[in-house]
DRENDO-1510 file (C-alpha; in Angstrom, 1 decimal, always signed):
<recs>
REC; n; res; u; v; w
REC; 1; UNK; +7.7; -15.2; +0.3 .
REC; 2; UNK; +10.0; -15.8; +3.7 .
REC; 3; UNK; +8.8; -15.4; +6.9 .
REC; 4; UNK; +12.2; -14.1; +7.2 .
REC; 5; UNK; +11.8; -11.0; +4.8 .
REC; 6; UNK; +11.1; -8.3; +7.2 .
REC; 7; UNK; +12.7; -9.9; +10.1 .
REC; 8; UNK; +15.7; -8.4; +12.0 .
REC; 9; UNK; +16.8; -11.1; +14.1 .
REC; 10; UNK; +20.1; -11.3; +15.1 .
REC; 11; UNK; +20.9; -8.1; +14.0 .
REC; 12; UNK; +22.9; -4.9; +15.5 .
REC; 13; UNK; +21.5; -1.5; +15.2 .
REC; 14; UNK; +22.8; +2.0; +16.7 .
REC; 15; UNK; +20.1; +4.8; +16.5 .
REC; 16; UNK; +21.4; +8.2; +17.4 .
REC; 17; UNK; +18.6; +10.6; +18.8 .
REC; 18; UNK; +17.0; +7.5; +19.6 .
REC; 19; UNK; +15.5; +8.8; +23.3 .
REC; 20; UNK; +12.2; +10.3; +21.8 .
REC; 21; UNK; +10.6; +10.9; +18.8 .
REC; 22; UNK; +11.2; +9.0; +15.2 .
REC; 23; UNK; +14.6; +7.7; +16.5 .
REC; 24; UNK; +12.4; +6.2; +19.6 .
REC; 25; UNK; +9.7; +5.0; +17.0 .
REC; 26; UNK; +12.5; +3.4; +14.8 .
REC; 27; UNK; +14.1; +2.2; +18.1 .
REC; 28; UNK; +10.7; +0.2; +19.1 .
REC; 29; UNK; +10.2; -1.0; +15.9 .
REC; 30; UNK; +13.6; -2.9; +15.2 .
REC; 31; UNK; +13.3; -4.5; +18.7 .
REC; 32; UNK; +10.0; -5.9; +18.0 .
REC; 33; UNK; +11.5; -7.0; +14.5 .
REC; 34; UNK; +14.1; -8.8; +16.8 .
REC; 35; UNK; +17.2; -6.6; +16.6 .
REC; 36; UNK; +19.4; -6.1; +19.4 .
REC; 37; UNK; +19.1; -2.2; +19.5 .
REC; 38; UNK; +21.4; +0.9; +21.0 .
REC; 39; UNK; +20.4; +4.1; +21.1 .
REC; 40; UNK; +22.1; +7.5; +21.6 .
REC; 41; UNK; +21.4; +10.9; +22.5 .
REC; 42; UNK; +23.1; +13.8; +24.2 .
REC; 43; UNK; +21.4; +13.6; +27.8 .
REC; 44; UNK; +22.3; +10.8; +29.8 .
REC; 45; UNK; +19.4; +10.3; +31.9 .
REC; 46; UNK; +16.9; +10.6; +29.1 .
REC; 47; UNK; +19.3; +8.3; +27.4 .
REC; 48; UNK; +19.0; +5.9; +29.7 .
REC; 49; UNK; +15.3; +5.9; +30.9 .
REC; 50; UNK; +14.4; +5.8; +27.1 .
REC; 51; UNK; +16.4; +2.2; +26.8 .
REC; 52; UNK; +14.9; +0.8; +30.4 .
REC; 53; UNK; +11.5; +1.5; +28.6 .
REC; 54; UNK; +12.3; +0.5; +25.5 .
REC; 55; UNK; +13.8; -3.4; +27.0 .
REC; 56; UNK; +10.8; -3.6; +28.9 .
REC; 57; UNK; +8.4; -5.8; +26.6 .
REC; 58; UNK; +10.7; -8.4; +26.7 .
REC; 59; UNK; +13.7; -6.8; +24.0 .
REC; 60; UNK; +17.6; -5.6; +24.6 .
REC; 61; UNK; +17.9; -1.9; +24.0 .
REC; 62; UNK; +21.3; -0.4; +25.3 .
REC; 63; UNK; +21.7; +3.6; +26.2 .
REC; 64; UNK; +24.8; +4.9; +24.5 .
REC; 65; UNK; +24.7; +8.4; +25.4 .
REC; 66; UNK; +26.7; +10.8; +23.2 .
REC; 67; UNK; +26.6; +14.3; +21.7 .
REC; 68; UNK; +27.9; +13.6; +18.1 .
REC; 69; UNK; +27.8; +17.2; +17.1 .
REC; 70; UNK; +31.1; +17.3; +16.5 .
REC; 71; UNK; +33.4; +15.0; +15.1 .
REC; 72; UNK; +35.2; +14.5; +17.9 .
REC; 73; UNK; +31.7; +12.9; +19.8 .
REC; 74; UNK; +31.4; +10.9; +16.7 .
REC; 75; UNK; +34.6; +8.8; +17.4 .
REC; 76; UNK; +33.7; +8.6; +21.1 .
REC; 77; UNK; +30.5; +7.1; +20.3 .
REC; 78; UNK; +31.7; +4.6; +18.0 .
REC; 79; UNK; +34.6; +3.7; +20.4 .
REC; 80; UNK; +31.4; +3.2; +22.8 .
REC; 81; UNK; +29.8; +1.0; +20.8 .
REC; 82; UNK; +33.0; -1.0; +20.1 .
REC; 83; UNK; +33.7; -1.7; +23.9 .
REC; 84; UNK; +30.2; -3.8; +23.3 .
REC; 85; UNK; +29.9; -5.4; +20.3 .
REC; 86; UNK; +32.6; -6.4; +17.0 .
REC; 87; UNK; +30.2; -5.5; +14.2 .
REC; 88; UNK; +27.3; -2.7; +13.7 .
REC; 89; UNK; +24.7; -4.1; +10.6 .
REC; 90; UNK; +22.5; -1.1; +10.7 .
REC; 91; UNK; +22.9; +2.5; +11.6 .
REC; 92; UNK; +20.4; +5.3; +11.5 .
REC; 93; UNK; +21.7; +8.6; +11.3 .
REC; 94; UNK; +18.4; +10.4; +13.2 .
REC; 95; UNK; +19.6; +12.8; +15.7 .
REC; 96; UNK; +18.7; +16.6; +14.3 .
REC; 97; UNK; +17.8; +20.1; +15.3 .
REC; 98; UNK; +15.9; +22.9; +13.7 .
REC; 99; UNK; +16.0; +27.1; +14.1 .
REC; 100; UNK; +13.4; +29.2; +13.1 .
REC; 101; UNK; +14.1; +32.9; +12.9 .
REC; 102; UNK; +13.2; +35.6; +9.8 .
REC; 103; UNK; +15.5; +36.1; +7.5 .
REC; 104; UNK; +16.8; +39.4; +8.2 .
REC; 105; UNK; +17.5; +38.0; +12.0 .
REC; 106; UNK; +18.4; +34.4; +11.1 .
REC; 107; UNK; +21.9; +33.7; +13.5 .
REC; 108; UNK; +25.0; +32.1; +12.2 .
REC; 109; UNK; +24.7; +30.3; +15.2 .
REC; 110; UNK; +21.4; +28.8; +14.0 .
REC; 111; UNK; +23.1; +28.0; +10.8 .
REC; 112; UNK; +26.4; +26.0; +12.4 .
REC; 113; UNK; +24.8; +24.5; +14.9 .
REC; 114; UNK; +22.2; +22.6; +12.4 .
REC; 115; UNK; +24.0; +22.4; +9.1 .
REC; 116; UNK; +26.9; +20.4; +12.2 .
REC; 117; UNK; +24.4; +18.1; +13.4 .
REC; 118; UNK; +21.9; +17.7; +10.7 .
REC; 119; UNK; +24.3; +17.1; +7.7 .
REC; 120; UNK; +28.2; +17.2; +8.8 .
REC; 121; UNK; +27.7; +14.2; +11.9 .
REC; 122; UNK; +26.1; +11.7; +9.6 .
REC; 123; UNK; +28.9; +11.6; +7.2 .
REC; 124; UNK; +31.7; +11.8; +10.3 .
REC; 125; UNK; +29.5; +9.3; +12.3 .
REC; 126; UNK; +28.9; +6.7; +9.4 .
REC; 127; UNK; +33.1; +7.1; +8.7 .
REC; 128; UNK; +33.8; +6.0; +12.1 .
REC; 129; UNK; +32.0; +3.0; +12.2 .
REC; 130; UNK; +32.4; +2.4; +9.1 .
REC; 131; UNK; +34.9; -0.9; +10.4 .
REC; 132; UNK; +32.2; -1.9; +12.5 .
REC; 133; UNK; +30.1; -1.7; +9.6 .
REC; 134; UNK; +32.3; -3.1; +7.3 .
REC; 135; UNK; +33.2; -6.0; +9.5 .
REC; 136; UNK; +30.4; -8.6; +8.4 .
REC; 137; UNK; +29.1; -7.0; +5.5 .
REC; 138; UNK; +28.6; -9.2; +2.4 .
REC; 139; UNK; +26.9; -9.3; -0.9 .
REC; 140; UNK; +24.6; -11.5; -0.1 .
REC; 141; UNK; +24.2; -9.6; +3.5 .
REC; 142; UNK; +25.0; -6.1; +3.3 .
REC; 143; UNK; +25.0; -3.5; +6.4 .
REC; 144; UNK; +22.6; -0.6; +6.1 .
REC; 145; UNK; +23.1; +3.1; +6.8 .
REC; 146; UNK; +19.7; +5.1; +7.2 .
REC; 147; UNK; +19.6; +8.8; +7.2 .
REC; 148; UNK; +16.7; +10.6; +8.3 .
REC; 149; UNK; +16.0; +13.5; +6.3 .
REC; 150; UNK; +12.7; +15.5; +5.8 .
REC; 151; UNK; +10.2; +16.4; +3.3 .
REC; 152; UNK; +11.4; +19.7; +4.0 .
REC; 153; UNK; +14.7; +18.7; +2.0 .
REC; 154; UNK; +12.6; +17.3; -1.0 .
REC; 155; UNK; +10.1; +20.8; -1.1 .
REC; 156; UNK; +10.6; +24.1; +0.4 .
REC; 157; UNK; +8.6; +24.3; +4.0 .
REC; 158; UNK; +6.9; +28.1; +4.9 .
REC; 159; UNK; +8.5; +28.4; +7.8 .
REC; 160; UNK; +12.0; +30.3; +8.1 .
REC; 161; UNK; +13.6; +27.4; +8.7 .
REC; 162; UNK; +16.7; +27.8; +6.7 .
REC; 163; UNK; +19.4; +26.1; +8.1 .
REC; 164; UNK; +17.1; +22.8; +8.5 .
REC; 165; UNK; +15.7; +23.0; +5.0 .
REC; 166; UNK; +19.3; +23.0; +3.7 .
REC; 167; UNK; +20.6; +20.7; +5.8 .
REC; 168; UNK; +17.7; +18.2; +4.8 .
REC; 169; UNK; +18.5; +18.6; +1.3 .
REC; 170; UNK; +21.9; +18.1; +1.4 .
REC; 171; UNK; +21.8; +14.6; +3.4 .
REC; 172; UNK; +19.6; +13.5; +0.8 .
REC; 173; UNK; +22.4; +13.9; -1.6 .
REC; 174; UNK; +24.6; +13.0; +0.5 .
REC; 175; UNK; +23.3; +9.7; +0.9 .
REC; 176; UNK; +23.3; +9.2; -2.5 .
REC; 177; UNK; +27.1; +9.9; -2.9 .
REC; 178; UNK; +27.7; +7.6; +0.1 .
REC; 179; UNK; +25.4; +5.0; -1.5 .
REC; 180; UNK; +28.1; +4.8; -4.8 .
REC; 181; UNK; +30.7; +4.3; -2.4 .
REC; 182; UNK; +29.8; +2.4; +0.3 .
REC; 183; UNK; +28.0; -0.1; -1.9 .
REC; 184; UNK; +31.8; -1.0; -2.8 .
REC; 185; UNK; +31.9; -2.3; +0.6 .
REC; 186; UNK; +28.3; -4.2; +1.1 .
REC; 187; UNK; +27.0; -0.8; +3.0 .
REC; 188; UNK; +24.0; -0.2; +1.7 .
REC; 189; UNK; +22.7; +3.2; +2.0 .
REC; 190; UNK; +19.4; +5.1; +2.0 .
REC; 191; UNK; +17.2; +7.8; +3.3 .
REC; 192; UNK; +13.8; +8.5; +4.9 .
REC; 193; UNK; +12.1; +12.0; +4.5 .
REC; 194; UNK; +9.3; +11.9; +7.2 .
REC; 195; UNK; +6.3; +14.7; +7.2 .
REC; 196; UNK; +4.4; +15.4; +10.1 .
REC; 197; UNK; +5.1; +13.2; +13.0 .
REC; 198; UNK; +4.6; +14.5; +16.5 .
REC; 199; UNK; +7.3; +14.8; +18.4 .
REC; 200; UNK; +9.5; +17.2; +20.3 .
REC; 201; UNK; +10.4; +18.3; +17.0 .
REC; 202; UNK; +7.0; +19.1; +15.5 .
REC; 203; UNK; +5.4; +20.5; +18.4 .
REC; 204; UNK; +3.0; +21.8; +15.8 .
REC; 205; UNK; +1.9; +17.7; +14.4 .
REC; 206; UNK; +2.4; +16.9; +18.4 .
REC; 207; UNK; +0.1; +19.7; +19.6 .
REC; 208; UNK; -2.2; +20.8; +16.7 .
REC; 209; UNK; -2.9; +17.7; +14.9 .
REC; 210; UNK; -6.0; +17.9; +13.1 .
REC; 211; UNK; -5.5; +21.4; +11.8 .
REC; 212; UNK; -1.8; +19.6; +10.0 .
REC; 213; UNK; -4.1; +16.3; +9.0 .
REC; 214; UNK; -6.3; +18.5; +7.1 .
REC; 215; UNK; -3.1; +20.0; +4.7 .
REC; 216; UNK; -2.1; +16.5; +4.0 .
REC; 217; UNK; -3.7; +15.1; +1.2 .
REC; 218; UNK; -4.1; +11.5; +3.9 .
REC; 219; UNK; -5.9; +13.6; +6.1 .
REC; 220; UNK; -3.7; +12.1; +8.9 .
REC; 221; UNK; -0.4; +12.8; +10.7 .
REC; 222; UNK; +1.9; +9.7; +10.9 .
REC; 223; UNK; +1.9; +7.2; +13.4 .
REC; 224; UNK; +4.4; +5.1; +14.9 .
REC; 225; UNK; +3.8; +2.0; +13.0 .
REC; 226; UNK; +4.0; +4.4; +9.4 .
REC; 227; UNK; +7.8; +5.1; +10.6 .
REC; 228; UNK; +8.2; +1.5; +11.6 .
REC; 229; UNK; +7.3; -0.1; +8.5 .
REC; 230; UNK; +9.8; +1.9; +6.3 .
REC; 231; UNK; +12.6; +1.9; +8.5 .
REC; 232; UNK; +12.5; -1.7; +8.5 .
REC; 233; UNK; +12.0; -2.7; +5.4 .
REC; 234; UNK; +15.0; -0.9; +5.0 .
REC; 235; UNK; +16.8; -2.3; +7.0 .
REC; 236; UNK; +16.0; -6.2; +6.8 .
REC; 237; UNK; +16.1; -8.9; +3.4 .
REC; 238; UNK; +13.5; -6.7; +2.3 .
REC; 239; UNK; +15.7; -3.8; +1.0 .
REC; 240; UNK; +19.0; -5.2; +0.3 .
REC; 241; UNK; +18.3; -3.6; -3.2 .
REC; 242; UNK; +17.5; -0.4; -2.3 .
REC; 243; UNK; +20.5; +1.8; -2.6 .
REC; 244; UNK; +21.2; +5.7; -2.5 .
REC; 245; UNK; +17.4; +6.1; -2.2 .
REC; 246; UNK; +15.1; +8.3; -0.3 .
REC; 247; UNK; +12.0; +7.8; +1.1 .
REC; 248; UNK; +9.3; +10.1; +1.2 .
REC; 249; UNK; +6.9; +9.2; +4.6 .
REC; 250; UNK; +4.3; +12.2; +4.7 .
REC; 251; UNK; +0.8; +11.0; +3.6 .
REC; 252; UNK; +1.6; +12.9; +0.0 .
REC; 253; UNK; +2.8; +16.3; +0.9 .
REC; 254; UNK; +5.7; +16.2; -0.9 .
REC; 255; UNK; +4.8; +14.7; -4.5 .
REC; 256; UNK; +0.8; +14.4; -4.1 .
REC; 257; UNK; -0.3; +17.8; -3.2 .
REC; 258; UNK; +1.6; +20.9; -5.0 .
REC; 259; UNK; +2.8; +24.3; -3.4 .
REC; 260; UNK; +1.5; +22.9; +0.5 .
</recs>
Protein backbone atom coordinates (compact mmCIF):
# COMPACT_ATOMS: atom_id res chain seq x y z
CA UNK A 1 0.00 0.00 0.00
CA UNK A 2 1.46 3.81 -0.59
CA UNK A 3 2.54 5.82 1.99
CA UNK A 4 0.92 8.27 -0.24
CA UNK A 5 -2.68 6.95 0.12
CA UNK A 6 -4.05 9.15 2.78
CA UNK A 7 -1.77 11.91 2.15
CA UNK A 8 -2.82 15.46 1.14
CA UNK A 9 0.25 17.04 0.17
CA UNK A 10 0.25 19.59 -2.20
CA UNK A 11 -3.18 19.98 -2.18
CA UNK A 12 -5.87 23.05 -2.01
CA UNK A 13 -8.81 22.91 0.21
CA UNK A 14 -11.49 25.69 1.13
CA UNK A 15 -13.68 24.76 4.18
CA UNK A 16 -16.57 27.06 4.73
CA UNK A 17 -17.71 27.25 8.50
CA UNK A 18 -14.37 26.22 9.11
CA UNK A 19 -13.77 28.73 12.51
CA UNK A 20 -15.15 26.11 15.00
CA UNK A 21 -16.63 22.99 15.20
CA UNK A 22 -16.42 19.94 12.40
CA UNK A 23 -15.32 22.50 9.72
CA UNK A 24 -12.35 23.38 12.39
CA UNK A 25 -11.89 19.52 12.99
CA UNK A 26 -11.77 18.93 9.20
CA UNK A 27 -9.65 22.09 8.90
CA UNK A 28 -6.94 20.53 11.45
CA UNK A 29 -7.01 17.46 9.99
CA UNK A 30 -6.10 18.25 6.27
CA UNK A 31 -3.27 20.53 7.45
CA UNK A 32 -1.77 17.72 9.39
CA UNK A 33 -2.38 15.52 6.19
CA UNK A 34 -0.26 18.33 4.44
CA UNK A 35 -2.91 20.40 2.60
CA UNK A 36 -2.60 23.95 2.24
CA UNK A 37 -5.96 24.84 3.89
CA UNK A 38 -8.58 28.08 3.75
CA UNK A 39 -11.27 28.41 5.80
CA UNK A 40 -14.45 30.62 5.77
CA UNK A 41 -16.98 31.80 7.96
CA UNK A 42 -19.19 34.82 8.44
CA UNK A 43 -17.29 36.77 11.37
CA UNK A 44 -14.14 38.11 10.53
CA UNK A 45 -12.32 38.09 13.69
CA UNK A 46 -13.34 34.58 14.53
CA UNK A 47 -12.31 33.93 11.01
CA UNK A 48 -9.16 35.01 11.42
CA UNK A 49 -8.03 33.97 14.97
CA UNK A 50 -9.31 30.41 14.03
CA UNK A 51 -6.57 30.36 10.97
CA UNK A 52 -3.62 32.03 13.28
CA UNK A 53 -4.36 28.92 15.55
CA UNK A 54 -4.82 26.65 13.12
CA UNK A 55 -1.05 27.66 11.16
CA UNK A 56 0.43 27.49 14.45
CA UNK A 57 1.89 23.77 14.58
CA UNK A 58 3.88 24.45 11.77
CA UNK A 59 0.88 24.40 8.72
CA UNK A 60 -0.67 27.25 6.22
CA UNK A 61 -4.23 27.93 6.98
CA UNK A 62 -5.68 31.12 5.34
CA UNK A 63 -8.99 33.08 6.77
CA UNK A 64 -11.38 33.73 4.03
CA UNK A 65 -14.14 35.31 5.78
CA UNK A 66 -17.54 35.24 3.98
CA UNK A 67 -21.26 34.94 4.59
CA UNK A 68 -22.31 32.58 1.64
CA UNK A 69 -25.90 32.55 2.60
CA UNK A 70 -26.82 33.96 -0.31
CA UNK A 71 -25.64 33.47 -3.66
CA UNK A 72 -24.39 36.61 -4.03
CA UNK A 73 -21.64 35.84 -0.89
CA UNK A 74 -20.98 32.66 -2.81
CA UNK A 75 -19.35 34.42 -5.84
CA UNK A 76 -17.62 36.82 -3.51
CA UNK A 77 -16.00 34.10 -1.73
CA UNK A 78 -14.88 32.21 -4.67
CA UNK A 79 -13.59 35.59 -6.30
CA UNK A 80 -11.62 35.55 -2.76
CA UNK A 81 -10.15 32.51 -3.15
CA UNK A 82 -9.20 33.26 -6.80
CA UNK A 83 -7.15 36.53 -5.95
CA UNK A 84 -4.93 33.58 -4.12
CA UNK A 85 -4.61 30.56 -5.74
CA UNK A 86 -5.54 29.15 -9.75
CA UNK A 87 -7.05 25.90 -8.76
CA UNK A 88 -9.27 24.56 -5.63
CA UNK A 89 -8.78 20.33 -5.40
CA UNK A 90 -11.11 19.98 -2.40
CA UNK A 91 -14.07 21.85 -1.13
CA UNK A 92 -16.14 21.06 1.88
CA UNK A 93 -19.42 22.45 1.91
CA UNK A 94 -19.72 22.68 6.09
CA UNK A 95 -21.12 25.92 7.08
CA UNK A 96 -24.94 25.19 8.57
CA UNK A 97 -27.51 26.36 11.01
CA UNK A 98 -30.36 24.78 12.85
CA UNK A 99 -34.03 26.24 14.42
CA UNK A 100 -35.86 24.59 16.87
CA UNK A 101 -39.37 25.68 17.45
CA UNK A 102 -42.90 23.40 17.79
CA UNK A 103 -44.66 22.98 15.06
CA UNK A 104 -47.55 25.08 15.47
CA UNK A 105 -44.92 28.16 16.09
CA UNK A 106 -42.15 27.02 13.72
CA UNK A 107 -41.20 30.68 11.66
CA UNK A 108 -40.80 30.94 8.02
CA UNK A 109 -37.92 32.64 8.95
CA UNK A 110 -36.46 29.58 10.52
CA UNK A 111 -37.37 27.73 7.41
CA UNK A 112 -35.46 30.32 4.80
CA UNK A 113 -32.83 31.01 6.64
CA UNK A 114 -31.65 27.10 7.00
CA UNK A 115 -33.11 25.45 3.98
CA UNK A 116 -30.56 29.00 2.31
CA UNK A 117 -27.66 28.02 3.99
CA UNK A 118 -27.90 24.43 4.69
CA UNK A 119 -29.01 23.14 1.17
CA UNK A 120 -29.30 26.20 -1.51
CA UNK A 121 -25.31 27.63 -0.72
CA UNK A 122 -23.68 24.33 -1.37
CA UNK A 123 -25.04 23.90 -4.79
CA UNK A 124 -24.42 27.87 -5.58
CA UNK A 125 -20.98 27.72 -3.78
CA UNK A 126 -19.75 24.44 -5.52
CA UNK A 127 -21.10 26.23 -9.15
CA UNK A 128 -18.87 29.09 -8.56
CA UNK A 129 -15.84 27.41 -8.15
CA UNK A 130 -16.58 24.96 -10.06
CA UNK A 131 -13.51 26.60 -12.70
CA UNK A 132 -11.27 26.51 -9.91
CA UNK A 133 -12.32 23.09 -9.44
CA UNK A 134 -12.36 22.11 -12.69
CA UNK A 135 -8.95 23.68 -13.53
CA UNK A 136 -6.56 20.58 -12.63
CA UNK A 137 -8.99 17.94 -12.33
CA UNK A 138 -8.16 14.64 -14.05
CA UNK A 139 -9.12 11.06 -14.17
CA UNK A 140 -6.43 9.86 -12.70
CA UNK A 141 -6.58 13.04 -10.08
CA UNK A 142 -9.98 14.19 -9.60
CA UNK A 143 -11.09 17.28 -7.33
CA UNK A 144 -13.43 16.48 -4.38
CA UNK A 145 -16.48 18.27 -3.20
CA UNK A 146 -17.62 17.22 0.51
CA UNK A 147 -20.89 18.09 1.89
CA UNK A 148 -21.64 17.87 5.39
CA UNK A 149 -24.87 16.59 6.14
CA UNK A 150 -26.32 14.84 9.29
CA UNK A 151 -27.69 11.76 10.56
CA UNK A 152 -30.65 13.77 11.03
CA UNK A 153 -31.06 13.78 7.06
CA UNK A 154 -30.65 9.90 6.98
CA UNK A 155 -33.39 9.33 10.19
CA UNK A 156 -35.90 11.58 11.60
CA UNK A 157 -34.29 13.47 14.99
CA UNK A 158 -37.03 14.13 18.08
CA UNK A 159 -36.41 17.45 18.22
CA UNK A 160 -38.58 20.10 16.11
CA UNK A 161 -36.06 20.73 14.05
CA UNK A 162 -37.79 20.88 10.75
CA UNK A 163 -36.07 23.02 8.57
CA UNK A 164 -32.57 21.32 9.45
CA UNK A 165 -33.87 17.81 9.15
CA UNK A 166 -35.05 18.72 5.63
CA UNK A 167 -32.34 20.55 4.62
CA UNK A 168 -30.02 17.45 5.71
CA UNK A 169 -31.94 15.23 3.60
CA UNK A 170 -31.98 17.09 0.71
CA UNK A 171 -28.04 17.76 0.47
CA UNK A 172 -27.71 14.16 0.67
CA UNK A 173 -29.56 13.85 -2.53
CA UNK A 174 -28.27 16.51 -3.72
CA UNK A 175 -24.89 15.32 -3.67
CA UNK A 176 -25.75 12.51 -5.41
CA UNK A 177 -27.24 14.39 -8.39
CA UNK A 178 -24.01 16.56 -8.36
CA UNK A 179 -22.02 13.40 -8.16
CA UNK A 180 -23.52 12.17 -11.87
CA UNK A 181 -22.62 15.39 -13.12
CA UNK A 182 -19.69 16.61 -11.86
CA UNK A 183 -17.99 13.21 -12.24
CA UNK A 184 -18.19 14.28 -16.08
CA UNK A 185 -15.71 16.74 -15.17
CA UNK A 186 -13.15 14.68 -12.67
CA UNK A 187 -15.25 16.35 -9.46
CA UNK A 188 -15.77 13.88 -7.41
CA UNK A 189 -18.47 14.22 -5.00
CA UNK A 190 -19.67 12.89 -1.57
CA UNK A 191 -21.21 13.42 1.76
CA UNK A 192 -20.53 13.04 5.45
CA UNK A 193 -23.64 12.62 7.93
CA UNK A 194 -21.97 13.24 11.45
CA UNK A 195 -23.91 12.34 14.86
CA UNK A 196 -23.08 13.73 17.96
CA UNK A 197 -20.04 15.87 17.91
CA UNK A 198 -19.75 18.80 20.37
CA UNK A 199 -19.79 21.82 19.09
CA UNK A 200 -21.46 25.14 18.98
CA UNK A 201 -23.97 23.30 17.18
CA UNK A 202 -24.67 20.41 19.56
CA UNK A 203 -24.46 22.24 22.71
CA UNK A 204 -26.32 19.15 24.01
CA UNK A 205 -23.01 16.41 22.73
CA UNK A 206 -20.77 19.68 23.83
CA UNK A 207 -22.40 20.03 27.32
CA UNK A 208 -24.18 16.76 28.30
CA UNK A 209 -21.98 14.15 26.89
CA UNK A 210 -22.32 11.10 28.73
CA UNK A 211 -26.14 11.21 28.98
CA UNK A 212 -25.89 11.33 24.50
CA UNK A 213 -22.83 8.47 24.79
CA UNK A 214 -25.23 6.29 26.51
CA UNK A 215 -28.13 6.49 23.37
CA UNK A 216 -25.38 5.65 20.95
CA UNK A 217 -24.96 2.12 20.54
CA UNK A 218 -20.63 3.20 20.75
CA UNK A 219 -21.30 4.48 23.97
CA UNK A 220 -19.25 7.53 22.93
CA UNK A 221 -19.65 11.00 21.23
CA UNK A 222 -17.20 11.56 18.36
CA UNK A 223 -14.01 12.99 18.57
CA UNK A 224 -11.85 15.04 16.45
CA UNK A 225 -9.72 12.34 15.04
CA UNK A 226 -13.45 10.22 14.05
CA UNK A 227 -14.22 13.47 11.74
CA UNK A 228 -10.64 13.49 10.58
CA UNK A 229 -10.26 10.16 9.41
CA UNK A 230 -13.36 10.21 7.04
CA UNK A 231 -12.95 13.56 5.77
CA UNK A 232 -9.68 12.58 4.56
CA UNK A 233 -10.01 9.58 3.18
CA UNK A 234 -12.29 11.37 1.17
CA UNK A 235 -10.52 13.60 0.18
CA UNK A 236 -6.95 12.04 -0.65
CA UNK A 237 -5.94 8.65 -3.22
CA UNK A 238 -7.93 6.92 -0.84
CA UNK A 239 -11.44 7.80 -2.16
CA UNK A 240 -11.02 8.74 -5.75
CA UNK A 241 -13.66 5.97 -6.18
CA UNK A 242 -16.12 7.02 -3.91
CA UNK A 243 -18.72 9.03 -5.76
CA UNK A 244 -22.28 10.41 -4.89
CA UNK A 245 -21.88 8.72 -1.51
CA UNK A 246 -22.67 9.54 2.00
CA UNK A 247 -21.18 8.77 5.03
CA UNK A 248 -22.71 8.01 8.11
CA UNK A 249 -20.20 9.19 11.22
CA UNK A 250 -22.38 8.64 14.51
CA UNK A 251 -21.15 5.50 16.51
CA UNK A 252 -24.39 3.51 14.88
CA UNK A 253 -27.36 5.79 15.46
CA UNK A 254 -28.44 5.90 12.30
CA UNK A 255 -28.36 2.15 10.80
CA UNK A 256 -27.25 0.17 14.22
CA UNK A 257 -29.82 1.14 16.74
CA UNK A 258 -33.61 1.54 15.42
CA UNK A 259 -36.20 4.31 16.40
CA UNK A 260 -33.18 6.39 18.67
Amino acid sequence: MSTELFSLKGRTALITGGSRGIGKMIAAGFIAAGAKVYISSRKAAVCDAAAEELSAGGGECISLPQDVSTVEGCRLLAEAYGRHEDHLDILVNNAGAAWLAEFDAFPEKGWDKVMELNLKSPFFLTQALAPALRAQATHEKPSKVINVASIDGIRPNPQETYSYQASKSGLIHLTRRMAARLIEDHIAVTAIAPGAFASEMNITARDESEAVAARIPSRRIGTDEDMQGVAIYLASRAGDYAVGITIAVDGGVAFAQAGF
